[in-house]
C-alpha positions in Angstrom: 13.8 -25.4 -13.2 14.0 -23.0 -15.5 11.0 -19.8 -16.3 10.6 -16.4 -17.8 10.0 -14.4 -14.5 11.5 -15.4 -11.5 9.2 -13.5 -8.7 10.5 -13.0 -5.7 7.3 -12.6 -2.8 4.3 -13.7 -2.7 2.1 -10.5 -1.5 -0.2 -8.5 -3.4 2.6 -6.9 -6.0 4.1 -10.3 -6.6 1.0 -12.4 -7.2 -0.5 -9.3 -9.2 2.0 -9.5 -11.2 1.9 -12.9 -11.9 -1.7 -13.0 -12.7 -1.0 -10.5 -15.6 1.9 -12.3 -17.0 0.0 -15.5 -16.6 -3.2 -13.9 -18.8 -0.4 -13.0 -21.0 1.1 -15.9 -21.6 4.5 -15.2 -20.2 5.7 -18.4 -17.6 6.5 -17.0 -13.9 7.4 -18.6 -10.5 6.9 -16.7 -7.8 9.2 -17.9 -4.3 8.3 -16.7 -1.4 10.1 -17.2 2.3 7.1 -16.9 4.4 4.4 -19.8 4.5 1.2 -18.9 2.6 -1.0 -19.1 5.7 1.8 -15.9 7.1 1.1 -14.2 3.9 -2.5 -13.6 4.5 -1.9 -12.9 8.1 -0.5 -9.5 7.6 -3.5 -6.8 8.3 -2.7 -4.4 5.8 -4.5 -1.0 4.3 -7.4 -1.4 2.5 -8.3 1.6 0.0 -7.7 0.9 -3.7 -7.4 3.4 -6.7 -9.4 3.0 -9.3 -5.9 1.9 -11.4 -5.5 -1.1 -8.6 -9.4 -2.0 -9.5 -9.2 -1.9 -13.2 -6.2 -4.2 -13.0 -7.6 -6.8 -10.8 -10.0 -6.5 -13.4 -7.5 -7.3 -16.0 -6.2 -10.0 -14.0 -9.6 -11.8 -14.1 -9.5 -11.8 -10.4 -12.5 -9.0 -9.8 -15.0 -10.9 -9.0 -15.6 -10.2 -5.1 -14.0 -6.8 -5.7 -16.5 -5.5 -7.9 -19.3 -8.0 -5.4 -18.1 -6.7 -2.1 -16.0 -4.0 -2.6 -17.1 -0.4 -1.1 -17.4 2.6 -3.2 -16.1 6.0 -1.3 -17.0 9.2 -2.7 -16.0 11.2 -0.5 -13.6 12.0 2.4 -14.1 13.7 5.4 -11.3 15.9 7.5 -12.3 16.8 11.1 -9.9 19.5 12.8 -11.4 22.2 15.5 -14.2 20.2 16.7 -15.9 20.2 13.3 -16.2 17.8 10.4 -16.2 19.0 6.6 -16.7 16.9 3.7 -14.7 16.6 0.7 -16.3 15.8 -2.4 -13.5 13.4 -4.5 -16.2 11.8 -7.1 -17.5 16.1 -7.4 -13.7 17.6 -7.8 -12.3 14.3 -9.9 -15.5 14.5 -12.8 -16.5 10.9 -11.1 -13.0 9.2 -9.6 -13.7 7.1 -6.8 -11.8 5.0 -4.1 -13.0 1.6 -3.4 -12.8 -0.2 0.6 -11.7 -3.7 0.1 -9.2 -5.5 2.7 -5.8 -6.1 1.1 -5.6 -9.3 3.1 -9.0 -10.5 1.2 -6.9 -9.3 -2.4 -4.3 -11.0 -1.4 -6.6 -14.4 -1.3 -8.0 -13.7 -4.4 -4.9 -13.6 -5.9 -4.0 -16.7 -4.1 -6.7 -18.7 -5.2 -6.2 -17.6 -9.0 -2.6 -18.4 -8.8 -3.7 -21.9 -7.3 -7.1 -22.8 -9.5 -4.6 -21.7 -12.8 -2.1 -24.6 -11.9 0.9 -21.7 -11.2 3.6 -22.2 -9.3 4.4 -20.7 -5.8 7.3 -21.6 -3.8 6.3 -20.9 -0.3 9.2 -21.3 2.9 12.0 -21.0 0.2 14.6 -20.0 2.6 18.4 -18.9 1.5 17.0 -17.2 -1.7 19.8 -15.2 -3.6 20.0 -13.8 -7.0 22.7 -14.5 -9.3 24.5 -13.0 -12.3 21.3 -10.2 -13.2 23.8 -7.9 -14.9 24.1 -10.7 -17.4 21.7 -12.5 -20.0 21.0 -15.9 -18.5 20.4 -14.8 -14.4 19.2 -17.7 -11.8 17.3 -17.7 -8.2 19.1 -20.3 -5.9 17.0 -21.4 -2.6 16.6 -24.1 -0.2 13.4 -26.2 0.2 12.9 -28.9 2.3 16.6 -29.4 3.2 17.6 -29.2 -0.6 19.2 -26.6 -2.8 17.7 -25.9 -6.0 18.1 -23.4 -9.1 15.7 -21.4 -10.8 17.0 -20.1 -14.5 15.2 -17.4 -15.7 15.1 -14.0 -18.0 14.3 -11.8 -15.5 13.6 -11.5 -11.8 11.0 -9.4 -10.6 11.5 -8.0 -6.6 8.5 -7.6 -5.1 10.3 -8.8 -1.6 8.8 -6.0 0.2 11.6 -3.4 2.4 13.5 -6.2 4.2 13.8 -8.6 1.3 16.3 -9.9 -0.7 16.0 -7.6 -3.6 16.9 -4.6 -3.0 19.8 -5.7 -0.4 21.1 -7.6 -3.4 22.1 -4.4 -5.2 22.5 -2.2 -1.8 25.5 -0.8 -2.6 24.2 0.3 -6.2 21.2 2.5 -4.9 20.6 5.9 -3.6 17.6 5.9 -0.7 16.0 8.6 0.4 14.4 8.4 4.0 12.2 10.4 6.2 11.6 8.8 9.5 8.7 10.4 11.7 8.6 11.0 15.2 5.5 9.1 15.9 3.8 5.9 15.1 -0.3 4.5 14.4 -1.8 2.8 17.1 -4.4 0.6 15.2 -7.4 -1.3 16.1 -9.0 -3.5 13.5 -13.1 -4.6 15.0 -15.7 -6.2 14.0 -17.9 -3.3 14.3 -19.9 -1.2 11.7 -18.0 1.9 10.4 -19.0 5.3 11.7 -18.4 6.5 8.7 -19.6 3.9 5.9 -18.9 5.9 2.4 -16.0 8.1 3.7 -12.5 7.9 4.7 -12.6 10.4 8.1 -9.0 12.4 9.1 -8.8 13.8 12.3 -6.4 16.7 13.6 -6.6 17.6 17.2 -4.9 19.2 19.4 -4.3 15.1 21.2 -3.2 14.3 18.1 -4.5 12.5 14.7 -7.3 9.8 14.2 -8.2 8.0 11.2 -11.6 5.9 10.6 -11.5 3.6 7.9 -13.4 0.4 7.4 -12.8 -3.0 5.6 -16.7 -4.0 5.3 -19.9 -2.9 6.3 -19.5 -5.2 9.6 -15.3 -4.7 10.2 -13.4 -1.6 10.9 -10.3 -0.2 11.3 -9.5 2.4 13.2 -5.9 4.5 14.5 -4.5 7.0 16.5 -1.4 8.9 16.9 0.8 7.6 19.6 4.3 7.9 20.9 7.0 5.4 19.0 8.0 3.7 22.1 4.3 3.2 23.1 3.6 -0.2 24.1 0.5 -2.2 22.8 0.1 -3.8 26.1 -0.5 -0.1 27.5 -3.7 0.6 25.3 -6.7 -1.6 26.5 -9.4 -1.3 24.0 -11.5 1.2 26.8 -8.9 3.1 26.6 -8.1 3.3 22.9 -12.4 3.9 22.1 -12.1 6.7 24.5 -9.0 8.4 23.1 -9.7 8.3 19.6 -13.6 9.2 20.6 -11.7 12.7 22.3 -10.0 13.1 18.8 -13.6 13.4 16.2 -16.4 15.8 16.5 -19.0 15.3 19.2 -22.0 13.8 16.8 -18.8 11.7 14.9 -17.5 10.7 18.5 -21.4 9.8 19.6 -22.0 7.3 16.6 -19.1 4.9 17.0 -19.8 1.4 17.6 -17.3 -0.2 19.9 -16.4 -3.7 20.7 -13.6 -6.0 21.4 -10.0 -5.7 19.2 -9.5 -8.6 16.8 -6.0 -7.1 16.6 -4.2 -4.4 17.7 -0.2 -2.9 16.7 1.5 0.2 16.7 3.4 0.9 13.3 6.4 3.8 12.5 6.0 5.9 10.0 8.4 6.4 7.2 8.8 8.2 3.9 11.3 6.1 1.5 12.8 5.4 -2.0 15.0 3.3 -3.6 16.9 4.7 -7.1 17.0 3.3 -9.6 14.6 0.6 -9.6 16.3 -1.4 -12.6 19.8 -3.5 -12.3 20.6 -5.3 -15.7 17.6 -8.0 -15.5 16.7 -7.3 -12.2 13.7 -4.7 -11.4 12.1 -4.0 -7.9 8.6 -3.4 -7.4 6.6 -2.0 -4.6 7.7 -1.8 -1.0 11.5 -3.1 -1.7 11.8 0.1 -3.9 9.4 2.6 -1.8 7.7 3.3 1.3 4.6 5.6 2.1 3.2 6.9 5.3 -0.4 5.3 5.4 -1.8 8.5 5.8 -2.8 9.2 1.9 -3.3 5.4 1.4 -0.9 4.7 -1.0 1.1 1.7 -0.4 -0.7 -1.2 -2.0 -1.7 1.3 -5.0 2.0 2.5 -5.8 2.8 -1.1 -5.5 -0.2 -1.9 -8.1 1.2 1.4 -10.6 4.4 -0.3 -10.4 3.2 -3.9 -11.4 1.4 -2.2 -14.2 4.7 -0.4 -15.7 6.6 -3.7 -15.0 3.8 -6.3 -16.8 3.3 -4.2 -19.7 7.2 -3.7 -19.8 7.7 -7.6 -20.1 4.8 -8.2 -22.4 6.7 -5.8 -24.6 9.9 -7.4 -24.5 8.3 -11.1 -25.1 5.5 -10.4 -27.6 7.3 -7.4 -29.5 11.0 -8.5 -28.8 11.2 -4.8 -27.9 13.2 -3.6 -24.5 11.8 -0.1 -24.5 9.3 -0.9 -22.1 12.3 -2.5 -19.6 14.4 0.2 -20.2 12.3 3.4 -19.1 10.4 1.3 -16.4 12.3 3.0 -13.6 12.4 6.7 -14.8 8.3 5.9 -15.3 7.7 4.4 -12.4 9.7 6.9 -10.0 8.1 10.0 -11.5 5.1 8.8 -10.2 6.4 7.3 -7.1 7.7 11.1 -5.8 4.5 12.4 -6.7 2.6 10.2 -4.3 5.0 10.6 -2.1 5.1 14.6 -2.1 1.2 13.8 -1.0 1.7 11.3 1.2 4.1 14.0 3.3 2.2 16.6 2.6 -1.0 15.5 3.9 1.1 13.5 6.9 2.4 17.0 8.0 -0.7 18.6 7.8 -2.7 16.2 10.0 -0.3 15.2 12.8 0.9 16.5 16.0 4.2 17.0 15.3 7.2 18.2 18.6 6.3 21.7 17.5 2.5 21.3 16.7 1.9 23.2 19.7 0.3 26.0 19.9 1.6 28.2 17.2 1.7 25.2 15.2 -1.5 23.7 15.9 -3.4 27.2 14.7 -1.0 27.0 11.8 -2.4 23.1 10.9 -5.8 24.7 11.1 -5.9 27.7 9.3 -4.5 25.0 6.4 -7.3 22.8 6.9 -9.8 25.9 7.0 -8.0 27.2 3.9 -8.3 23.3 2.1 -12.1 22.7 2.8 -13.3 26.8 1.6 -10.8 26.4 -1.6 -12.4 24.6 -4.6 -8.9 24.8 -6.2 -6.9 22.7 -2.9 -9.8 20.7 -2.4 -9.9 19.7 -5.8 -5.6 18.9 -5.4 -6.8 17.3 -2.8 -8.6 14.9 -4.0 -6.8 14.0 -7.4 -4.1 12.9 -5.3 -6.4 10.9 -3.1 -8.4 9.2 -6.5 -4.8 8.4 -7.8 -3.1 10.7 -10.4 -3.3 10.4 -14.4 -0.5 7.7 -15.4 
């Protein structure tokens, strides 16, 4: 087989991408070593940029977005027993942040990919890249018991941390890595949101709290908790009433509760790959960089990145010019420390860290106090949040 982008994973990044070249004209096969059904499986974060939403728009693949998707215009941050509102669509001159499940952009992407006629490889096992410092670089997998060759121009690595991609050209990259000393215990519910146009951030002395939502009828909600914290240890009574102890009392009296659909603890890690181009090979979202979820930035890094990338190979194809290829990962990594400087930043501010006690706790809240009287932080605040100029 032969194509002009060989796309290694199917998720969100990798079938983004694909839909672009696609509307571009540009041929792409995307392999993928998990099974479709395990793709969409994976519950995921859930707040797009308005750069993520104007390129599913692009895609053609908007449709239930721009139907079901949730307009947020503000956030809220609750820290001393008190709740203050941030106003991102006031301090951004009309930025927003839309709720929509990545699991249900992942589908839409799916069913694109599928209506078009493109094609996905899923439960490609074995894949390896071959000869990407060259000009004529193949994909080899295994499929059904057989071995088989994709010739291409490029490969695209949107593999995700623990693919192949990025351990292809391990010992070529510098990573950076912050590991932190605490994981999210999450609950996803089919419950209303307490908070139904507003992210809500919660620092307390027991720790932090997050209330986000993927409808009007599904929420998702965390809390802080020890790493080696054991699911089996938090029965749903017991998560409602810890993260209930964590909000302000009329916050805390409006939750609706009911019965986990699903329920994980996840680390937390800052990391980044350098550089994110090898001869013909380029990664893309989580197998060059990793956010905490805290500032939401995940999926929408991954989405800036496929953005840079797409346009870069439109270049190449349509203009025969490699300038595009050739500055993707200075582009894309100026941006990608900038999200992750706020991704830290507002991580630090809102967890209980070893040393939050005390002293530190009263140092977390005169920041906070600081944040929601300062027009000037607020307003930092939220252009980070929105997503920043690219």
């Amino acid at each position: 087989m032969r194509t002009q982008v060989a796309i290694i994973g199917a998720g969100p990044s990798g079938l983004l991408l694909g839909q672009l070249l696609h509307k571009a004209g540009i041929d792409n096969i995307i392999l993928e070593r998990q099974s479709g059904d395990y793709v969409l499986s994976r519950i995921r974060a859930g707040i797009l940029e308005q750069v993520t939403v104007d390129l599913m728009r692009e895609a053609g693949v908007a449709q239930r977005l721009d139907r079901e998707g949730i307009v947020h215009h503000s956030i809220e941050l609750v820290f001393a027993g008190q709740r203050h509102p941030i106003d991102v669509h006031g301090l951004t001159g009309g930025k927003v942040v839309t709720a929509y499940g990545q699991t249900e952009l992942t589908r839409d992407l799916m069913d694109a990919r599928a209506a078009a006629g493109l094609t996905t490889v899923y439960d490609a096992g074995e894949v390896t890249l071959h000869d990407f410092d060259g000009s004529t670089p193949t994909v080899s997998y295994r499929k059904d018991g057989q071995t088989h060759t994709l010739a291409c121009d490029f490969i695209a690595g949107c593999d995700g941390f623990h693919g192949v991609s990025r351990a292809s050209v391990k010992d070529r990259v510098t990573e950076y890595e912050k590991v932190y000393p605490f994981g999210w215990l999450g609950v996803l519910a089919d419950v209303p949101p307490v908070s139904p146009h507003a992210i809500v951030y919660g620092n307390s002395e027991r720790g932090f709290s997050l209330c986000s939502m993927r409808s009007m009828t599904r929420s998702r909600y965390y809390v802080q908790c020890p790493l080696d914290d054991k699911v089996e240890s938090w029965s749903d009574t017991r998560f409602w009433d810890e993260l209930r102890s964590r909000l302000d009392p009329e916050l805390a009296e409006r939750i609706v509760t009911g019965p986990s659909i699903e329920k994980s603890i996840a680390p937390l890690r800052s990391f980044v790959a350098e550089p994110m181009r090898f001869g013909r090979l380029f990664l893309a979202g989580d197998a060059a960089h990793i956010v905490p979820p805290t500032g939401a930035k995940g999926l929408n890094l991954a989405a800036t990145d496929v953005k840079y990338l797409s346009g870069a190979f439109i270049e190449y194809f349509r203009d025969r010019s490699a300038a595009g290829i050739d500055t993707y990962s200075q582009r894309s990594l100026r941006r990608i420390w900038k999200a992750e400087r706020f991704s830290w930043w507002l991580t630090t501010l809102m967890h209980r860290f070893p040393d939050s006690e005390g002293f530190g706790q009263k140092v977390q809240e005169a920041e906070l106090d600081y944040l929601v009287n300062s027009r000037a932080l607020s307003t930092s605040l939220a252009e980070n949040y929105v997503g920043l100029p690219l």
